[in-house]
N, C-alpha and C positions, 0 to 999 in steps of 0.2 A: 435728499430724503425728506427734508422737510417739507418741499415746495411739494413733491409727490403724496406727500400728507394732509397737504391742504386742499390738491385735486380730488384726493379720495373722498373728504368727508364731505367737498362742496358736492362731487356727483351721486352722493349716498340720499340728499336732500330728495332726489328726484327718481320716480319711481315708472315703471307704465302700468297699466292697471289691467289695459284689455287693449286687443287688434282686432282686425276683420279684414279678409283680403279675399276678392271677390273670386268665384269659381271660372269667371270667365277670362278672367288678366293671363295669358301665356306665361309671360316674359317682362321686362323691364320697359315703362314707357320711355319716351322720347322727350323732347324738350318740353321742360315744364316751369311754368308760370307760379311764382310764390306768391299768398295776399295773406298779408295779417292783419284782421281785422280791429283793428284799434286805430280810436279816436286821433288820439295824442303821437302826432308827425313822424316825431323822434325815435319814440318806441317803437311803431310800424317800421322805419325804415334799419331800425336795430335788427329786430327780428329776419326781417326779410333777408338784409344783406347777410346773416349768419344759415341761414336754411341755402343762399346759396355758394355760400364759402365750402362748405361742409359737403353738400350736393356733388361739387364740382369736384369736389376730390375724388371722388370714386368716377368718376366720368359722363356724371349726367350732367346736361345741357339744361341752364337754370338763369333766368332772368325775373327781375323785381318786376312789382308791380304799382310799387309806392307813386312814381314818377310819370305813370301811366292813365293812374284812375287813380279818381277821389270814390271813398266810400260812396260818399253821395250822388256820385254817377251809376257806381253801381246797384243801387238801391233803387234809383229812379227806371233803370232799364236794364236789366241783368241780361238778355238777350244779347245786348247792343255791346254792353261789357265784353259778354264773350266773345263776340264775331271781332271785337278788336283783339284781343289777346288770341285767336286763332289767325289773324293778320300779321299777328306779329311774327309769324310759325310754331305755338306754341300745342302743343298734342294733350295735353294735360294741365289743371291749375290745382296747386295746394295750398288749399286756406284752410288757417289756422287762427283758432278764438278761444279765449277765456269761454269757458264752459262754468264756471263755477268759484265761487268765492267764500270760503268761512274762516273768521276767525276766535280764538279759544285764549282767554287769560287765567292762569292759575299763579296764586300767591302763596308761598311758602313760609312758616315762623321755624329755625330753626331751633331755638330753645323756648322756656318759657315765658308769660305774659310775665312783665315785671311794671309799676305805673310809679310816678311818683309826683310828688304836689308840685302844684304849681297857682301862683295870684294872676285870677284874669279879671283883676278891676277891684272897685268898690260901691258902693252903693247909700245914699243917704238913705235915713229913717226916720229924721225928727230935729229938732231946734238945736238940739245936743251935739249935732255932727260935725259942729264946730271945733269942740274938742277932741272928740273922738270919730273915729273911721271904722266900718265895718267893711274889711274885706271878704271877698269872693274868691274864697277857695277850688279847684278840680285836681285831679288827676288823668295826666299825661300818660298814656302808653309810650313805654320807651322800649319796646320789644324792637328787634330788626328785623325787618320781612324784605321777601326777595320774590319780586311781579316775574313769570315767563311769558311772554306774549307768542302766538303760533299762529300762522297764517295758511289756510290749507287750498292751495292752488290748485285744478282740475284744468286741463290745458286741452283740447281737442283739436284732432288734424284730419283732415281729408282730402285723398289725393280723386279727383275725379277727370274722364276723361270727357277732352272737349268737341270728341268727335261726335261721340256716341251717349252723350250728357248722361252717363250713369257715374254712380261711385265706383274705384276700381277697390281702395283701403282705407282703413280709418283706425284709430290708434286716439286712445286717452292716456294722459299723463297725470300723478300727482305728483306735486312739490311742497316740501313741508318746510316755509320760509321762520325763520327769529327774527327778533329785534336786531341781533344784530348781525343777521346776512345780508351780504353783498348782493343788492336786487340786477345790478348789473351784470357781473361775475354767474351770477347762475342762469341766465340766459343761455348762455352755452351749454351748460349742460343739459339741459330743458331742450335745444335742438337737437342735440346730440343723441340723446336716448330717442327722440321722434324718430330719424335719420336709421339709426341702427336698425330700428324694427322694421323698416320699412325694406332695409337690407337685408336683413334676414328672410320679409315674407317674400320677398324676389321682387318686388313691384320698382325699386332704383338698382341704378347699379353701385 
């Protein structure tokens, strides 16, 4: 129960916003090419290997892309990109990019402002200050405040086909990460919800 309780709230994070599935897709494509567009190796090949763990469950035919091309190849020749990923037999590519990044700090006092003294030093005045000291008085807020930090992820997918270089679908995600979610852990669920819609609009199986 509990472990199903912590599936629940981490898949709650994650929302889709909007789809689009083109009027011309019959049916479910064929093997399809994953590319996550991120810098950072680790990430890229996180994502990808989970788009096709999840893919292949339902019976679609899904290989990375991570291993194959560097952004940077792709960038230089997008052409040349594809005619290798259709070499490979691939019918379809879906890439997937951060669309979108903002984040939101709100600080909370639960009761009220309370301040009390406090000496931050002293300060001389005159010849005199040898006997005597003039201290520097302030006041300390000792109130307890409590920071929420919020990260609002916008995640966007497109499945396009690489026969007929059109889009077949496309699908936006939001995810609404804390300070202290597991950025790991909700990877999955962030495929997951892509995956399903996609399942639903008929474009995978």
């Amino acid at each position: 129960l509990c472990a199903l309780t912590v599936l629940l709230v981490s898949c709650a994070a994650t929302s889709l916003k909007s789809s689009w599935k083109s009027p011309q897709c019959p049916g479910p494509v064929g093997k399809i090419a994953v590319l996550f567009i991120e810098e950072r190796g680790m990430l890229r090949q996180g994502f990808e290997n989970r788009f096709i763990t999840q893919l292949s469950r339902g019976g679609t035919t899904v290989v990375p892309t991570y291993d194959q091309l560097s952004l940077a190849e792709i960038k230089k020749d997008k052409q040349a990109a594809a005619e290798r990923l259709r070499a490979s037999g691939a019918e379809a590519v879906l890439i997937v990019r951060l669309a979108s990044l903002g984040t939101s700090y709100r600080e909370v006092r639960p009761g009220s402002e309370r301040y009390a003294e406090t000496i931050t030093g002293f300060e001389n005045v005159g010849w005199y200050d040898y006997y005597s000291t003039c201290y520097s008085v302030a006041f300390m807020d000792m109130s307890p405040t409590y920071g929420n930090l919020k990260a609002k992820v916008y995640i966007e997918a497109g499945l396009f086909d690489l026969q007929a270089e059109k889009p077949v679908w496309t699908g936006l995600t939001l995810t609404v990460l804390k300070e202290t979610t597991d950025r790991v852990a909700e990877m999955d669920p962030i495929v997951a919800k892509i995956v399903d819609a996609m399942r639903k609009d008929g474009v995978v199986r």
